[in-house]
VMD Tcl script that draws the C-alpha trace (Angstrom):
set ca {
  {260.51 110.76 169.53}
  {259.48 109.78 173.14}
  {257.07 107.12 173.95}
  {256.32 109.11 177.66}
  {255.46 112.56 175.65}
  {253.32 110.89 173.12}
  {251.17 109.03 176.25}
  {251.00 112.93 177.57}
  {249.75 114.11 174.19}
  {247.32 111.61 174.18}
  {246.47 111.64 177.83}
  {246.01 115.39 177.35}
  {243.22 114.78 174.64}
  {245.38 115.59 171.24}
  {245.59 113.58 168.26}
  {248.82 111.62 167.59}
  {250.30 112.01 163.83}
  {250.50 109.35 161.16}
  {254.42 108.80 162.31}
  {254.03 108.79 166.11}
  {251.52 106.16 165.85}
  {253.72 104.28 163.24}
  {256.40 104.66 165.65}
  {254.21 103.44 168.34}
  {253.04 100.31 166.85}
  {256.64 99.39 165.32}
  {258.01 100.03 169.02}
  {255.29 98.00 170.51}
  {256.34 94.98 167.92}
  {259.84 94.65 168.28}
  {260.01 95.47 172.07}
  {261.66 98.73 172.06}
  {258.39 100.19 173.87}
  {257.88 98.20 177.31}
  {254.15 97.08 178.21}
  {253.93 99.40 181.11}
  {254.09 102.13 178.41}
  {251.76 100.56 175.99}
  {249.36 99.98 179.00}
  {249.49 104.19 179.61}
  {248.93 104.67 176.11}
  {245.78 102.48 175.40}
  {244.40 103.93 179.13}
  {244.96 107.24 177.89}
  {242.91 106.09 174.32}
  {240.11 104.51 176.26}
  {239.69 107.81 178.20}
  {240.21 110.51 175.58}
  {239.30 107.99 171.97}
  {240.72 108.69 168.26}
  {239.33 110.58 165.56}
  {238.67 108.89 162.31}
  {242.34 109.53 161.10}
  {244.25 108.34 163.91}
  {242.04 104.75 163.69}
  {242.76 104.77 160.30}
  {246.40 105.30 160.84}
  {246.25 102.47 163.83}
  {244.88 100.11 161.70}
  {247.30 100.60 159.12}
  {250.69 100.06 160.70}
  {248.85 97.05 162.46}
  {248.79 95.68 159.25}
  {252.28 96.53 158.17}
  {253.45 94.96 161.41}
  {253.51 91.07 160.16}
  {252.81 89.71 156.70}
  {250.03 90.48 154.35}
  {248.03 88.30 152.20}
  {248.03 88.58 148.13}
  {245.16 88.27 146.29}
  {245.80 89.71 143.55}
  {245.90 86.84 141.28}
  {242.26 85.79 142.22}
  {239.92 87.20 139.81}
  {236.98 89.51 140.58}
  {236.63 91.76 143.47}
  {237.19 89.61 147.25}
  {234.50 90.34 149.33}
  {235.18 89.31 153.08}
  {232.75 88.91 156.20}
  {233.39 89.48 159.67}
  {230.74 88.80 162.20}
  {231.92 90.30 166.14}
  {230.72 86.85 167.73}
  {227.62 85.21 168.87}
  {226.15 82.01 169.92}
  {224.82 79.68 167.24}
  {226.66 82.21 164.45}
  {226.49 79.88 161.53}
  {226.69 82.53 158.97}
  {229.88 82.00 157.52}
  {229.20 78.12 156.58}
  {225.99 79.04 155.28}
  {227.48 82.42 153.58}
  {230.44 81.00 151.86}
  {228.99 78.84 149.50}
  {225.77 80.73 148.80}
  {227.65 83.78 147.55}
  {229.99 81.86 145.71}
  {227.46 80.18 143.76}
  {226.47 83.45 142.24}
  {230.12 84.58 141.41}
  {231.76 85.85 144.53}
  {235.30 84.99 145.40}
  {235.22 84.17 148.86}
  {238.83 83.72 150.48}
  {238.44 82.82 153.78}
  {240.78 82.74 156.06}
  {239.91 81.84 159.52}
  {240.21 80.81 163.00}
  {239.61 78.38 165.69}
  {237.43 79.36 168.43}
  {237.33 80.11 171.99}
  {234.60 80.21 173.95}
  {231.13 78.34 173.48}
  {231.72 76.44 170.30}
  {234.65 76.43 167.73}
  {235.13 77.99 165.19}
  {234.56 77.88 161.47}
  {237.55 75.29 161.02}
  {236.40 73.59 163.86}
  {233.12 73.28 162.68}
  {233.80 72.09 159.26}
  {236.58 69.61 160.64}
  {233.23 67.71 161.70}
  {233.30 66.69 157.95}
  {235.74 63.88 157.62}
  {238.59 64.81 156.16}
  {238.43 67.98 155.71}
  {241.84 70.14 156.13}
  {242.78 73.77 156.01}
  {246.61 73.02 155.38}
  {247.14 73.94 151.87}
  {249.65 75.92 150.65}
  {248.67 79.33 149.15}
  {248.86 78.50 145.18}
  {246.67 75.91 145.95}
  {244.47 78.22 147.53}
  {244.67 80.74 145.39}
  {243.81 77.90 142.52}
  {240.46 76.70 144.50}
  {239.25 79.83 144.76}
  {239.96 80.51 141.10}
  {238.31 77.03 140.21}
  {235.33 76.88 142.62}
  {234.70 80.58 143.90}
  {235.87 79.07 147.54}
  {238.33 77.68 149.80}
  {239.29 78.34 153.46}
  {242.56 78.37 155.05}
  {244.15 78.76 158.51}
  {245.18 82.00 159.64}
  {249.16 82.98 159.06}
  {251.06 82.59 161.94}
  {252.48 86.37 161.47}
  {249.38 88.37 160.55}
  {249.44 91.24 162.21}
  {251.38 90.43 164.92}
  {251.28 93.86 167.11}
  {247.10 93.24 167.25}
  {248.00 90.28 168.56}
  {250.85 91.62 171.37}
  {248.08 94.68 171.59}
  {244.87 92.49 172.37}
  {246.82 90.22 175.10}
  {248.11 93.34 176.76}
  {243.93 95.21 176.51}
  {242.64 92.09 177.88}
  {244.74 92.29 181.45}
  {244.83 96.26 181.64}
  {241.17 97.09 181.67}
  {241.15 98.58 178.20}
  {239.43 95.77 176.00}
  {235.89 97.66 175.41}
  {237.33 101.14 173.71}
  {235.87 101.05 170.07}
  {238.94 102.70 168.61}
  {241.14 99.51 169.83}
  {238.28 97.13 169.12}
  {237.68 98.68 165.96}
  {241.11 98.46 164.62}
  {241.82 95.49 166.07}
  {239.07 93.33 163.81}
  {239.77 96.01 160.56}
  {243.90 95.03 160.95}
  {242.95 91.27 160.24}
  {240.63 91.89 157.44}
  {243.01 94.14 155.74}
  {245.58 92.22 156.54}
  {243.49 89.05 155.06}
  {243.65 90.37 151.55}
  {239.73 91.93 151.14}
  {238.72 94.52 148.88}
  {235.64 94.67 150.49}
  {234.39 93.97 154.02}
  {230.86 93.03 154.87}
  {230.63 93.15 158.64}
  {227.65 91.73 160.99}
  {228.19 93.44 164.34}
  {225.90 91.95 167.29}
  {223.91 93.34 169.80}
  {222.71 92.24 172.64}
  {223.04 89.49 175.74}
  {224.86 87.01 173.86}
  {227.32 89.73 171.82}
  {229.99 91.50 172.67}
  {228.52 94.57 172.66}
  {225.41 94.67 174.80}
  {223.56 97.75 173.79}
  {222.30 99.07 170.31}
  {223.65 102.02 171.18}
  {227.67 100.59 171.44}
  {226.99 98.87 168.67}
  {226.43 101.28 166.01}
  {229.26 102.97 167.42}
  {231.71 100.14 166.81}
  {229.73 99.26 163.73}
  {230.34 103.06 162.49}
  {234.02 103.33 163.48}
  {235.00 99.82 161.40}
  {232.92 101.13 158.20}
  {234.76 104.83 158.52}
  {237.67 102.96 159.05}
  {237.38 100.68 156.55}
  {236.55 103.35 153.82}
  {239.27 105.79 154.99}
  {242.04 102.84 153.60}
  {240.54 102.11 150.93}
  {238.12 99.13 151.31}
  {234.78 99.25 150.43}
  {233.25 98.31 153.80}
  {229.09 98.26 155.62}
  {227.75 96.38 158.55}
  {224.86 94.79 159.26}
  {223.49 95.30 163.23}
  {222.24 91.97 164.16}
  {220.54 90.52 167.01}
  {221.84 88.50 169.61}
  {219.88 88.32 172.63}
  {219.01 84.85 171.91}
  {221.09 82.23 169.79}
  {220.83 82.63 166.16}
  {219.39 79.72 164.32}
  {218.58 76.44 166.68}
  {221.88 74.68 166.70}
  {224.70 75.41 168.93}
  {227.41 72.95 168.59}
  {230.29 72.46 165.52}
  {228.66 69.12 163.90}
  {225.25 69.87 164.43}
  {226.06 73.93 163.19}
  {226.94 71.79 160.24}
  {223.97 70.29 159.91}
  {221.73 73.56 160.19}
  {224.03 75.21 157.27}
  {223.21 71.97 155.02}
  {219.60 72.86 155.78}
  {219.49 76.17 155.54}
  {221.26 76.02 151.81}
  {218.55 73.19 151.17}
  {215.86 76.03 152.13}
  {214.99 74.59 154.83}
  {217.22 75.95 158.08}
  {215.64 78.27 160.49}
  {214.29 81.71 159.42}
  {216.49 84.18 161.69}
  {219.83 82.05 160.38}
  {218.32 82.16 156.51}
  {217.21 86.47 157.06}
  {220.51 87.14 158.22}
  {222.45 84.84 155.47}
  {220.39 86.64 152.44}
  {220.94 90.02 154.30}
  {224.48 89.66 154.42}
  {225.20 87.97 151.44}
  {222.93 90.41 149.16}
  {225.46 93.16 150.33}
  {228.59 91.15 149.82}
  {227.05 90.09 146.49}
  {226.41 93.98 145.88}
  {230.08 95.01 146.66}
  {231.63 92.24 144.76}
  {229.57 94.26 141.48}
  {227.85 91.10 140.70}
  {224.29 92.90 140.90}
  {223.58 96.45 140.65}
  {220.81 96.47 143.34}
  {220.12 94.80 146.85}
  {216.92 93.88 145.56}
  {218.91 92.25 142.79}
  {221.44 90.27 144.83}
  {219.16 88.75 147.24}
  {216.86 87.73 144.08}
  {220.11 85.79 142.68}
  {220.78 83.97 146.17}
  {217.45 82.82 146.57}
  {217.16 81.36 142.77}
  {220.38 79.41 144.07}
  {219.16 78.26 147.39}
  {215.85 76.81 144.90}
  {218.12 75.70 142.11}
  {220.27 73.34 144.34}
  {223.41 75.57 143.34}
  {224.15 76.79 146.26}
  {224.36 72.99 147.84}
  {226.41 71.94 144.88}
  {228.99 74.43 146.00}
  {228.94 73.77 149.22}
  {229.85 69.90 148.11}
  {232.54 70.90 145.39}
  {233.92 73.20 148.65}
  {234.07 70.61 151.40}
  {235.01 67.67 148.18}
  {238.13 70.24 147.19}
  {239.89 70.04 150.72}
  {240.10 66.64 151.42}
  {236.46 67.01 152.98}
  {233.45 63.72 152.60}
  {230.85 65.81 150.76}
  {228.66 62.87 150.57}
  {227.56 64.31 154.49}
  {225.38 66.52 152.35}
  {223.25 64.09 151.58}
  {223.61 61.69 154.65}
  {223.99 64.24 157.66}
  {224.62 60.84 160.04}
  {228.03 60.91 158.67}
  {228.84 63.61 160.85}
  {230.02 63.01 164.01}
  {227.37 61.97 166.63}
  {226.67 61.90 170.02}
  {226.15 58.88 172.43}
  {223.17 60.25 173.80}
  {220.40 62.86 173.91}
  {218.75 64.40 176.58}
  {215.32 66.76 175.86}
  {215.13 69.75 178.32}
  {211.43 69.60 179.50}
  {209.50 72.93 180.38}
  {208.66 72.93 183.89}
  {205.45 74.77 183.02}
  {202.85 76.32 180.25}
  {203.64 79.98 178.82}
  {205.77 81.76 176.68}
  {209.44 81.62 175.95}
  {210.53 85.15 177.18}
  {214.00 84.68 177.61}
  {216.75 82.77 176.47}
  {219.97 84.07 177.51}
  {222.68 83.57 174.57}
  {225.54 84.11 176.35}
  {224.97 81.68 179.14}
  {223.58 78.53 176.73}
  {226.80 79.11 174.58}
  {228.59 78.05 178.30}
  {226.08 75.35 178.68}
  {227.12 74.07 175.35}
  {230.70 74.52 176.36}
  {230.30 72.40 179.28}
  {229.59 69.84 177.56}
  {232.74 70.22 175.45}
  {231.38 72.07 172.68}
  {234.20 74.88 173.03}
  {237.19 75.46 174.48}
  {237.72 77.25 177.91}
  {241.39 77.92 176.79}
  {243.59 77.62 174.04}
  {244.67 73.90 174.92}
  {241.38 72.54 175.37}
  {240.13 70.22 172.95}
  {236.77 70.03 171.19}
  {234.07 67.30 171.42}
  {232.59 67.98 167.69}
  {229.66 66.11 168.42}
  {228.23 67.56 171.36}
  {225.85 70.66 171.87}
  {222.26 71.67 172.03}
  {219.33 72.34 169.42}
  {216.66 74.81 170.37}
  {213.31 73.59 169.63}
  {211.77 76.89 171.13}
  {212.74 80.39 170.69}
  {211.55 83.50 172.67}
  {207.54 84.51 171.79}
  {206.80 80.67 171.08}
  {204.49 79.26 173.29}
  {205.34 76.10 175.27}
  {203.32 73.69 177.02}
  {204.39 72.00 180.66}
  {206.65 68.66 179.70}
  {207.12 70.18 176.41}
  {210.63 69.96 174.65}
  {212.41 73.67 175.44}
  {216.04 71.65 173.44}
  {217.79 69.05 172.97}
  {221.23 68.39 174.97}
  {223.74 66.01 172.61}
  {225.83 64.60 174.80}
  {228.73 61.94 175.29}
  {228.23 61.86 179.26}
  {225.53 60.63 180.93}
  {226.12 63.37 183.95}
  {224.63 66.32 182.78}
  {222.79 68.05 185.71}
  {225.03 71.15 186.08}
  {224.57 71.56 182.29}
  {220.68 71.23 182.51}
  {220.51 73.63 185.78}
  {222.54 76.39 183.85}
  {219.83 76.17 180.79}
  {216.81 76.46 182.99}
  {218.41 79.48 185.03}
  {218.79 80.81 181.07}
  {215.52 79.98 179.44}
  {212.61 82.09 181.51}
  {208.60 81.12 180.68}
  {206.13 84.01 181.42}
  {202.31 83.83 181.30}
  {202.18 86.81 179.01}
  {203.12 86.57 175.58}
  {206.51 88.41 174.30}
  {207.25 89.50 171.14}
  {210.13 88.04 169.28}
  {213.05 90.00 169.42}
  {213.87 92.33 165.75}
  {216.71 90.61 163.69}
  {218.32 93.29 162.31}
  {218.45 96.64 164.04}
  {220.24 98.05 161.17}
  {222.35 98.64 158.65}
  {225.45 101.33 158.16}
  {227.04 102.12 154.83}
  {229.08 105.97 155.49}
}
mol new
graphics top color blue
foreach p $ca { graphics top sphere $p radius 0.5 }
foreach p [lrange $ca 0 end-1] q [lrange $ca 1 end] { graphics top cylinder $p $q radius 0.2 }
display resetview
């Protein structure tokens, strides 16, 4: 087999077998295939795509390239959510817990973030003490014990996504679903699920601007997902503003402790119960949507769901008592409120360019070996269709400088007022089981 006559085959618009792209990948690995080859090969899928096979078949020998995690020793079926990105994305601190309150294994593994804030280690590393090095009987144990425990991501997981995504990222290739697609699938497969729960974003703040690209990335991961063997859906979300008001790891914190008290913001507590009744559904704790969302709510009300969230952070090293006294978390030196320069209506609020306000202030990482300020960030106090008056708070800036005019120039290029009122944008644009 020749890599140069299987980037023909694909250049020429056929589909590649189950062996030539197990050949590829495995090639691609161990360095037998050069990048320059690689980099024909992923042109020639960008221009010509894969059929639902040949994703399937990608995805796969991604996953046999590094090591896999076993779960077979936790009990009951793993249910694991993967949102494609966002600003203000709190879902997973909020979700974790409040599904496994109601039964649901939830074995996370996860990442630290680049771009605007951290990510979910970051943000519960704002609790003090609390550690994602523990070894895997021990995690396997928690999850046993408490429903939930999080750990770092494996150094060898699917190690050709990760030669594959460097490689897309420098060669023009990063936005072709089939790569995309198989790219996030690899991990979660990878990961250990049985069953994938995905929230794919749309709009200015996503990855995916348009509805339109988004169902298509949302279908290919489901097909994808079902042709191995996982039971897999997505949720389309909204993200043309941030989710929820916080945007920042300590005070992302803070809005998950509220929002599991009942009280967070309604977009962030919609797309929780939305996404957790279908993760509750797959894990064949309820036999109806209806059903699941009914248990997660009595939780939320009963104070379970907070309890677990405690008995979480209290099981890995974490000071759960910062459930009860949110000043324990780390804090910023000052705070700054953004002031409307004028009555109207919030029409705009751009979510990718506040998640880089909220960076600049040291909220996220600009590359891999920057470090994170877990205090700092900003809290909406207006979201688009509210009306605002003239000296009126628009947010709230947390930070540990005093210098913060480049930071409060970006948000007012970002946050438009009109006269006219706009409607708020629709939350979820849909939802994709087949």
């Amino acid at each position: 087999m020749r890599m140069v006559d299987l980037i023909e085959k694909k250049r020429d618009g056929e589909s590649l077998t189950t062996e030539e792209i197990q050949f590829i990948i495995k090639g691609y690995t161990d360095g037998s295939i050069p990048d320059y080859q690689m980099s024909a090969l992923t042109m020639a899928v960008y221009f010509q795509d894969m059929d639902d096979r040949e994703r399937a078949d990608m995805t796969m020998a991604m996953v046999n390239s590094g090591d896999t995690i076993d779960l077979t020793k936790i009990e009951g079926i793993k249910v694991d959510k993967h949102s494609t990105g966002g600003v203000g994305d709190t879902t997973t601190l909020v979700l974790g817990p409040l599904v496994a309150s109601v039964g649901v294994p939830v074995a996370k593994m996860s990442g630290r973030g680049l771009g605007h804030t951290g990510g979910t280690i970051d943000k519960l590393e704002s609790v003090p003490g609390f550690h994602v090095e523990i070894e895997n009987d021990e995690f396997i144990k928690l999850v046993n014990e408490n429903k939930i425990a999080v750990i770092g991501q494996s150094g060898n997981l699917t190690p050709a996504d990760k030669k594959l995504y460097a490689l897309r990222d420098v060669t023009g290739t990063v936005n072709s679903i089939p790569l995309i697609a198989s790219s996030i699938m690899s991990k979660k497969i990878a990961a250990g699920a049985d069953a994938i729960c995905l929230d794919v974003k749309t709009g200015a703040g996503a990855f995916m601007k348009t509805l339109e690209d988004s169902k298509s990335l949302a279908k290919a991961m489901v097909e994808i997902g079902n042709n191995v063997g996982r039971k897999t859906m997505a949720v389309i979300s909204d993200m043309s503003q941030p989710l929820g008001y916080a945007i920042g790891n300590a005070l992302e914190v803070k809005e998950a402790i509220d929002t599991l008290r009942g009280n967070g913001p309604e977009d962030l507590t919609e797309l929780c119960l939305a996404l957790g009744s279908h993760m509750v559904y797959l894990a064949e704790k309820a036999s109806t949507l209806e059903e699941a969302r009914n248990m997660l709510q009595d939780s939320i009300k009963s104070g379970k769901a907070l309890e677990t969230f405690k008995t979480f952070l209290r099981s890995q090293g974490g000071d759960a008592s910062v459930v009860d006294d949110t000043n324990k978390l780390p804090q910023a030196a000052y705070a700054f409120e953004l002031e409307a320069k004028e009555d109207g209506y919030v029409a705009e609020i751009v979510a990718d360019e506040i998640g880089t306000a909220a960076m600049m202030l040291g909220a996220g990482r600009a590359t891999k070996e920057s470090s994170i300020d877990l205090a700092v960030g900003l809290v909406l106090r207006k979201k688009i269709g509210d009306e605002v008056k003239k000296g009126e708070s628009l947010l709230t800036i947390f930070s540990n400088t005093e210098n913060i005019e480049e930071v409060k120039q970006k948000l007012y290029e970002n946050l438009k007022i009109t006269k006219e009122k706009v409607p708020a944008p629709v939350l979820i644009h849909g939802e994709i089981t087949v």
